[in-house]
C-alpha positions as CSV (number, residue, x, y, z in Angstrom):
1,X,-23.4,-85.7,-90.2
2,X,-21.3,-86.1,-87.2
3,X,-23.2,-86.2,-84.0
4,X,-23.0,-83.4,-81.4
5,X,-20.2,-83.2,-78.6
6,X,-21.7,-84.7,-75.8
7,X,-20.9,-82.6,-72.1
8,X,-22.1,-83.6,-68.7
9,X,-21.7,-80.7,-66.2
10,X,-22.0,-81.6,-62.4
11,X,-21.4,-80.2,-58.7
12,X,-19.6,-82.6,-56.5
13,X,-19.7,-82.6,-53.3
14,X,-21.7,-80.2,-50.8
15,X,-21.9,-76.8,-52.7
16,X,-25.1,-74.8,-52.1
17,X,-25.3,-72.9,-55.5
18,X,-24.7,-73.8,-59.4
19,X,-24.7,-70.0,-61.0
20,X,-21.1,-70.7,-62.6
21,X,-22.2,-74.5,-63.5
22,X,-25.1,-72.8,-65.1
23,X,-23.1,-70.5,-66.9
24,X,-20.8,-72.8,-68.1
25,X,-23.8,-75.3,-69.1
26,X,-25.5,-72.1,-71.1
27,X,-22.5,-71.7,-73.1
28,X,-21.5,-74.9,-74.1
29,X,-25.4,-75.4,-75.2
30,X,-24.8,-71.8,-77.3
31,X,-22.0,-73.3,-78.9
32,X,-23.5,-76.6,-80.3
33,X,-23.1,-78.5,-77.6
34,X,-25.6,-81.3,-76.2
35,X,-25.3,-80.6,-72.0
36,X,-26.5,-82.6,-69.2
37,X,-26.4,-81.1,-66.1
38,X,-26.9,-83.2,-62.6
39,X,-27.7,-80.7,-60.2
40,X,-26.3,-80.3,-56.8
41,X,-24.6,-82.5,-54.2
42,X,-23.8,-85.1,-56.8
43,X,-21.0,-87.9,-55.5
44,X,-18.2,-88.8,-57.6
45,X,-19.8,-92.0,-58.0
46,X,-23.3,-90.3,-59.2
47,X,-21.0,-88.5,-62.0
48,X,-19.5,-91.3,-63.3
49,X,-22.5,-93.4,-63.2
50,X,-24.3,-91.0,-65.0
51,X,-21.2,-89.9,-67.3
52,X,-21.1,-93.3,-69.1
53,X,-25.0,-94.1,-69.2
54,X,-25.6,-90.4,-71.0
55,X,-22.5,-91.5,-73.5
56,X,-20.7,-88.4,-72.8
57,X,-17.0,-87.2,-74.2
58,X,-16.6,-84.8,-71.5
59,X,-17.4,-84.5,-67.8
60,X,-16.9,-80.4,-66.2
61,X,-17.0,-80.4,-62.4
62,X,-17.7,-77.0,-60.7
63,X,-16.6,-76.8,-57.3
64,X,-16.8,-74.1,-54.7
65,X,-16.1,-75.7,-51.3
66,X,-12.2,-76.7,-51.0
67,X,-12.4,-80.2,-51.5
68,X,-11.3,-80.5,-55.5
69,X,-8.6,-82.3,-54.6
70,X,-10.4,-85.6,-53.4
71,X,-13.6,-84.8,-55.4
72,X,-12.0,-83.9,-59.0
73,X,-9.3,-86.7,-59.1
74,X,-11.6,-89.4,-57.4
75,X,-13.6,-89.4,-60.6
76,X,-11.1,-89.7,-63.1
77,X,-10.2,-92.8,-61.0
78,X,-13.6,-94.0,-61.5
79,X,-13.6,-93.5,-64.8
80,X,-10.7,-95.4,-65.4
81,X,-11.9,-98.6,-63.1
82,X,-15.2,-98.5,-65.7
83,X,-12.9,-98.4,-68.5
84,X,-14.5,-94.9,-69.9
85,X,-10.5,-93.1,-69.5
86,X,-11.6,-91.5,-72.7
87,X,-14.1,-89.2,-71.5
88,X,-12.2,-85.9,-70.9
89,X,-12.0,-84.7,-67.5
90,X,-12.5,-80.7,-67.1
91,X,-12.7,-78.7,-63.8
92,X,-13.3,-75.2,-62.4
93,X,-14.9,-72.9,-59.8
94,X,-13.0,-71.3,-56.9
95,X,-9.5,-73.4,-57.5
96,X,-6.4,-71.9,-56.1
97,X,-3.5,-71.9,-58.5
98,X,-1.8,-73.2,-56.4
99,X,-3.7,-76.6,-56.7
100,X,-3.8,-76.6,-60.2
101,X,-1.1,-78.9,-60.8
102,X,-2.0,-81.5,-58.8
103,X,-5.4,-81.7,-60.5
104,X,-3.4,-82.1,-63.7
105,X,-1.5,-84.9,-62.7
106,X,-4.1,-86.8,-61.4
107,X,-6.3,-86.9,-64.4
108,X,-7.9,-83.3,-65.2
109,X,-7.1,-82.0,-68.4
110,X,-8.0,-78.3,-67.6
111,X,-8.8,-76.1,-65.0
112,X,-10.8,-72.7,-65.2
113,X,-11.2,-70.2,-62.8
114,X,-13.8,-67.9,-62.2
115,X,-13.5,-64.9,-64.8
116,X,-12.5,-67.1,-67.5
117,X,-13.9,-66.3,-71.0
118,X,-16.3,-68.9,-72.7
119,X,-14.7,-69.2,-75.4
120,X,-11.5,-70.3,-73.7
121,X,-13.6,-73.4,-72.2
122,X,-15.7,-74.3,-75.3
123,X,-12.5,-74.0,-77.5
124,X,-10.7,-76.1,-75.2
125,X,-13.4,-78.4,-75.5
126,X,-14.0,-79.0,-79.2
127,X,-10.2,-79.4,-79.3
128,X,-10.0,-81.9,-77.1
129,X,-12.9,-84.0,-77.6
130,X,-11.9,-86.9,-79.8
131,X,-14.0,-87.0,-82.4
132,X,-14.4,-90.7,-83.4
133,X,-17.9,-91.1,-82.2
């Protein structure tokens, strides 16, 4: 039996509220998932840290307050420095489209916006994932 993916789901940076993380968290559980969620106010450093002790595959950041583009691509640097590249890198919250692309090129696989269906994440996901763990 293979084991379960393996998701951490945290807020960067100074956000005051977690509904969409929540949501996102919820689902992923519904869908077979194993989730760990961090909380608020976490620092890019917090994620990574706790990213690699928790053996995750992925890491989703939700983000509400503008500052994705230091936040999201700052861990993906970390992750690389600690040699855990592997771990797939997954964004969301109030991005604008405009951003997107610079997110992608600096390490984040995929970036969903508010409205977007579950499925569309959690597909994305077990796609994704590599499965030799």
């Amino acid at each position: 039996m293979s084991r379960k993916i393996r998701v951490l789901i945290a807020k960067p940076g100074l956000d005051g509220h977690d509904r969409g993380a929540k949501f996102v968290a919820r689902a992923l559980r519904d869908a077979g998932m194993e989730v760990i969620y961090t909380g608020l106010r976490q620092t890019p450093e917090s994620i990574v840290n706790t990213a690699i002790q928790e053996d995750v595959d992925a890491v989703g950041m939700s983000i509400l307050s503008g500052a994705h583009n230091t936040l999201l691509p700052k861990v993906v640097e970390l992750l690389k420095e600690k040699g855990a590249e592997d771990i797939l890198v997954f964004g969301g919250g109030v991005i604008p489209d405009s951003d997107i692309p610079f997110l992608k090129e600096n390490g984040v696989q995929a970036v969903f916006t508010p409205g977007t269906p579950s499925e569309e994440f959690v597909n994305f996901i077990k796609e994704n994932v590599r499965k030799d763990g």
